[in-house]
C-alpha positions in Angstrom: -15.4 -0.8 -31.9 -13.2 -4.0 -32.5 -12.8 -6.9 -30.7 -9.6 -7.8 -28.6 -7.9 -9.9 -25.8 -5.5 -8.6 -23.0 -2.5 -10.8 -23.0 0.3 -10.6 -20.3 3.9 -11.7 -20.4 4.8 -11.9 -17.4 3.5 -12.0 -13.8 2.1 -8.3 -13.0 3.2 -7.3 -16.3 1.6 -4.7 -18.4 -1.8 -6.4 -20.7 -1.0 -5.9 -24.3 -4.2 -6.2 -26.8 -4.3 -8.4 -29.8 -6.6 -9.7 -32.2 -8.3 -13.2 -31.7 -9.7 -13.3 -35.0 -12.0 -16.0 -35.4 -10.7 -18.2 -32.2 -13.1 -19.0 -29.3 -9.8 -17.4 -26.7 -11.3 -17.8 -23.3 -9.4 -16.0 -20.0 -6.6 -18.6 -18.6 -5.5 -19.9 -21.7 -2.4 -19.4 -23.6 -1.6 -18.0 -26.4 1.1 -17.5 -29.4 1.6 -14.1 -30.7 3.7 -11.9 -32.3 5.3 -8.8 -30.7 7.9 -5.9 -31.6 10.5 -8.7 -29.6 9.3 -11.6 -31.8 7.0 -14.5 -31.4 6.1 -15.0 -27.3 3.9 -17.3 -25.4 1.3 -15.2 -23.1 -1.4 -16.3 -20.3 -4.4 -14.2 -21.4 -6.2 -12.3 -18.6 -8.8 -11.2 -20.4 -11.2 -12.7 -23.0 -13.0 -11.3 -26.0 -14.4 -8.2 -26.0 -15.2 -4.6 -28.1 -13.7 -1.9 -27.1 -13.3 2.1 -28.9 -10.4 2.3 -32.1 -8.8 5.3 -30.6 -7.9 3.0 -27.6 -6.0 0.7 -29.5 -2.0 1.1 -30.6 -2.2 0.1 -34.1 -1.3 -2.4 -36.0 -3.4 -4.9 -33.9 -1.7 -7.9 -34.7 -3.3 -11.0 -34.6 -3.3 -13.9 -31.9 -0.9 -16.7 -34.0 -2.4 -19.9 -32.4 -3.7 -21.3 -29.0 -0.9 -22.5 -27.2 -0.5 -26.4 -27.9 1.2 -28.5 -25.8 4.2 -28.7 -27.4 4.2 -24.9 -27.1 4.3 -25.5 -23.5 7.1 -28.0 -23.5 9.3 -25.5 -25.1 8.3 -22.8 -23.1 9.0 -24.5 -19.6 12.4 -25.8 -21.2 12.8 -21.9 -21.8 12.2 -21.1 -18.5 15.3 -23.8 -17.5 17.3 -22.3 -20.2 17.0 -18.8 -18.7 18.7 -20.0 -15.4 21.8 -21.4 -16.9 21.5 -17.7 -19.1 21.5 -16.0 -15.8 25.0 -17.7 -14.6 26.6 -17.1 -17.3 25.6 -13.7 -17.9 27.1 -13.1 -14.3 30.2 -14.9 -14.7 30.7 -12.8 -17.9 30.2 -9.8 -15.5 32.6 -10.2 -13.3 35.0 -11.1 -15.2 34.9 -8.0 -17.4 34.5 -6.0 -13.9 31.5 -4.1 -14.9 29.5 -2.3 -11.8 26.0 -3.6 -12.5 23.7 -6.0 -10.5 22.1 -8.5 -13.2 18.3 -9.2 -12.2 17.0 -11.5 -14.6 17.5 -13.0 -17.6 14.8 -13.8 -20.3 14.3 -15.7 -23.7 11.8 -15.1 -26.4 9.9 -18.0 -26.9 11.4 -18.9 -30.6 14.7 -18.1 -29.0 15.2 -15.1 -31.0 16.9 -12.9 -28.8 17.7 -13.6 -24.7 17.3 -10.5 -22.8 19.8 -9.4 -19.7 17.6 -6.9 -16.9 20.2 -5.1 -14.9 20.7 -2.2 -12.3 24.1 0.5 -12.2 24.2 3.5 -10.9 24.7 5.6 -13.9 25.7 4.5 -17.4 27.7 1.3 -17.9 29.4 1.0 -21.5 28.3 -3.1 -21.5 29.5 -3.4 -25.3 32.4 -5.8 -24.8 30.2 -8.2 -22.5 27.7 -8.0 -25.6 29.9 -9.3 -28.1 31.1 -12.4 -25.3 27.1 -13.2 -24.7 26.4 -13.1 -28.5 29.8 -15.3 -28.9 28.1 -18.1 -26.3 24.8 -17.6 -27.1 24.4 -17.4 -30.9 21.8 -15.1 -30.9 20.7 -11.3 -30.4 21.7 -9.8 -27.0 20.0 -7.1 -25.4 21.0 -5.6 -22.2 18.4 -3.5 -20.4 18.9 -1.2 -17.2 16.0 -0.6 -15.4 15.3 1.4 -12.2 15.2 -0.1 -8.3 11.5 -0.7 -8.5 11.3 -2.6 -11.6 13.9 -4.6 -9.7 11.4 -5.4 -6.6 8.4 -5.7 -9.3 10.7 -8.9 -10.9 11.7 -10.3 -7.7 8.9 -10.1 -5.8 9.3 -10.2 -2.0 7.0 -9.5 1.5 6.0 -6.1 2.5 5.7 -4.4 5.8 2.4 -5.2 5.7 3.3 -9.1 5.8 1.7 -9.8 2.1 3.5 -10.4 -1.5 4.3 -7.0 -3.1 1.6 -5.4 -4.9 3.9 -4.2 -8.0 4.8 -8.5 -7.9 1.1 -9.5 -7.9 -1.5 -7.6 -9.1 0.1 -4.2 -9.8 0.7 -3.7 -13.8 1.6 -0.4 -13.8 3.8 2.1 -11.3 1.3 5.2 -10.0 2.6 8.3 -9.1 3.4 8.8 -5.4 4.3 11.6 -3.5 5.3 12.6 0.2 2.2 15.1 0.3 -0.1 11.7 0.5 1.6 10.2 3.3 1.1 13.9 5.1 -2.6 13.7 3.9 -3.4 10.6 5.5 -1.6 11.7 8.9 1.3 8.7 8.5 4.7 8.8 10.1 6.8 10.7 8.3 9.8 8.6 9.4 11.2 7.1 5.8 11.3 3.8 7.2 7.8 3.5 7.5 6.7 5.1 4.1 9.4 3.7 2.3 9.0 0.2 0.4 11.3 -2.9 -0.2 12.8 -0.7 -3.3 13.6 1.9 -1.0 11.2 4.6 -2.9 7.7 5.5 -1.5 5.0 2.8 -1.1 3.3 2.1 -4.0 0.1 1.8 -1.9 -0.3 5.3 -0.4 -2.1 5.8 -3.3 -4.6 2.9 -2.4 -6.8 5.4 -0.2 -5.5 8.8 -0.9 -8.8 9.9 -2.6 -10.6 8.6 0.6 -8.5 10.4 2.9 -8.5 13.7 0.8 -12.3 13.8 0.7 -12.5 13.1 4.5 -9.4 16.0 5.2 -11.8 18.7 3.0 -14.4 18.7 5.6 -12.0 19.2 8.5 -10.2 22.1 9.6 -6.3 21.7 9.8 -4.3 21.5 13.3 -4.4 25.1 14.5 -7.1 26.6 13.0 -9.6 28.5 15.2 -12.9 27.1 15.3 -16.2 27.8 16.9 -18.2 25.2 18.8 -21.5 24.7 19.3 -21.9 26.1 22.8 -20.7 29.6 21.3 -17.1 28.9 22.1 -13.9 29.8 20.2 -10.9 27.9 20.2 -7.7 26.2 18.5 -7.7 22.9 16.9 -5.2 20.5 18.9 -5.5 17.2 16.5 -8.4 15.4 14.5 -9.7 11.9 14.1 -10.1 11.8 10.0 -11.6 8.4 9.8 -13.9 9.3 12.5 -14.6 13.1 11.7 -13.7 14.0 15.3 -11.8 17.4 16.1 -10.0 17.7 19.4 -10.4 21.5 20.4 -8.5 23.8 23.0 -11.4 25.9 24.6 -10.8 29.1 26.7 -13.7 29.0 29.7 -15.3 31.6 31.2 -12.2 31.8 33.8 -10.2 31.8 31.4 -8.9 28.0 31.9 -8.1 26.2 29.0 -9.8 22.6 28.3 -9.4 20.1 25.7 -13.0 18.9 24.2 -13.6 16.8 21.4 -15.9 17.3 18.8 -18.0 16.0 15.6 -17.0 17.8 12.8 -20.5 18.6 12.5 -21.0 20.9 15.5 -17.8 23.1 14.3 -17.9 25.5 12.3 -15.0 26.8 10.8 -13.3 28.3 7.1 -13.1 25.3 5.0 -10.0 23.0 5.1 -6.6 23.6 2.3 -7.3 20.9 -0.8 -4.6 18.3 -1.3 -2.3 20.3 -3.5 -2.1 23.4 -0.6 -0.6 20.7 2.0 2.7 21.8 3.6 5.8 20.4 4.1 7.9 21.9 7.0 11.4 22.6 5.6 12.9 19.9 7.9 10.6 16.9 6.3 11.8 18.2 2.9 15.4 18.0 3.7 14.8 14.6 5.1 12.3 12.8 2.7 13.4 14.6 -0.6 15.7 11.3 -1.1 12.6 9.4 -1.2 10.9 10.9 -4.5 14.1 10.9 -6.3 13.7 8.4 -9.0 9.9 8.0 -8.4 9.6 9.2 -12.4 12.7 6.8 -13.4 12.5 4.2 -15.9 9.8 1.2 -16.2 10.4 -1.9 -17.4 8.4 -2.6 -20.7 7.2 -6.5 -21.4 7.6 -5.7 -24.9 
């Protein structure tokens, strides 16, 4: 075991682990450390504590200092220097004619290096604007595409929902997400209403997704035949999943047909396709197949 603290650089950002040595580091403060970009200024999230070697990325460097207010000061004058960056950077853009949206710009905290984030579609050859930044800058210049939902994770924004953006706010890391959960949990398939401010799939399908695929096992699907508890056979017409009701099509005695609804209980039928048997018609595939593209695409590292 060995003791660490999670630091973050950035809001939402990934929590690196570092060494606090013999400093009493307490959750909220700041900190100076040094990282693979040089020496940064981070808000530590979480305070001292053991946790197993093979967990760790080694070398575990150690926490420089406490943040003093100095420290501060240049920090928030860092932050104003990475506006005027950010201009410039784009004036530099346009006039070399380069097809790339610049998202933010970023300075180490000893001003080692200033960092450009930046969407294209495809490869941009940005050498040429590197040597004018380095020129005004007088320092190292590093130029980093990342993917469309990096882009909303820096910018932040409101969601359909009507709150911040969860990859903005509490959301370090991308999960996985896939059209087969939106058809699990019965959504509209309709990619305006899956779809996020980035354009890719909701980040938050995932949020109940083990919920719903518990709830789905112990229903049957839509068209299934059943048999009800008053000896009855019929076909499934649609199902409640929060509530574990099953709307059934009956054939009476006369041969009438009659919708009746059902607790799962009083059914009994061959247990319902797990989560990785759900089908897509062809249609929703042609249609939402735009939607996953990129899903796996870059992510945007703090450090």
């Amino acid at each position: 075991m060995i003791k660490v603290i999670g630091v973050r650089f950035r809001t939402a950002g990934k929590i690196y682990f570092f060494s606090p040595g013999n400093m009493d580091i307490k959750p909220g403060s700041q900190v100076i450390v040094e990282t693979a970009r040089g020496i940064e200024f981070g808000n530590v999230v979480s305070g001292v504590k053991e946790i197993e070697d093979e967990k760790i990325t080694q070398p575990l460097k150690p926490v420089i200092r406490i943040a003093t207010e100095e420290d501060k000061r240049i920090e928030e004058r860092n932050r104003e220097k990475e506006k005027e960056a950010f201009q410039i950077c784009l004036d530099k853009i346009r006039k070399h004619g380069l097809e790339m949206k610049l998202i933010d710009a970023e300075y180490t905290f000893d001003n080692n290096k200033v960092l450009f984030y930046f969407t294209a579609d495809g490869r941009i050859d940005f050498r040429e604007l590197v040597k004018d930044l380095a020129s005004v800058f007088r320092t190292r210049i590093e130029l980093r595409q990342i993917g469309v939902r990096d882009e909303t994770k820096i910018r932040g924004g409101i969601g359909i929902c009507g709150r911040p953006l969860c990859c903005h706010t509490y959301l370090s890391e991308f999960a996985p997400v896939s059209i087969k959960m939106a058809k699990e949990q019965n959504l509209s398939l309709n990619p305006t209403k899956i779809s996020g401010v980035c354009g890719r799939l909701m980040c938050c399908l995932t949020n109940e997704e083990e919920t719903y695929e518990e709830l789905n096992s112990r229903l049957p699907a839509i068209g299934d035949t059943v048999k009800t508890v008053e000896g009855l056979s019929g076909e499934v017409h649609s199902v409640s999943v929060l509530r574990q009701l099953v709307k059934v099509v009956v054939t009476l005695e006369n041969d009438e047909k009659e919708i009746r609804e059902y607790k799962v209980s009083d059914l009994k039928f061959r247990p319902r396709r797990r989560k990785n048997d759900v089908k897509l018609s062809r249609e929703e595939m042609k249609e939402l197949a735009a939607l996953e593209k990129g899903e796996k695409g870059s992510k945007l590292n703090d450090n």
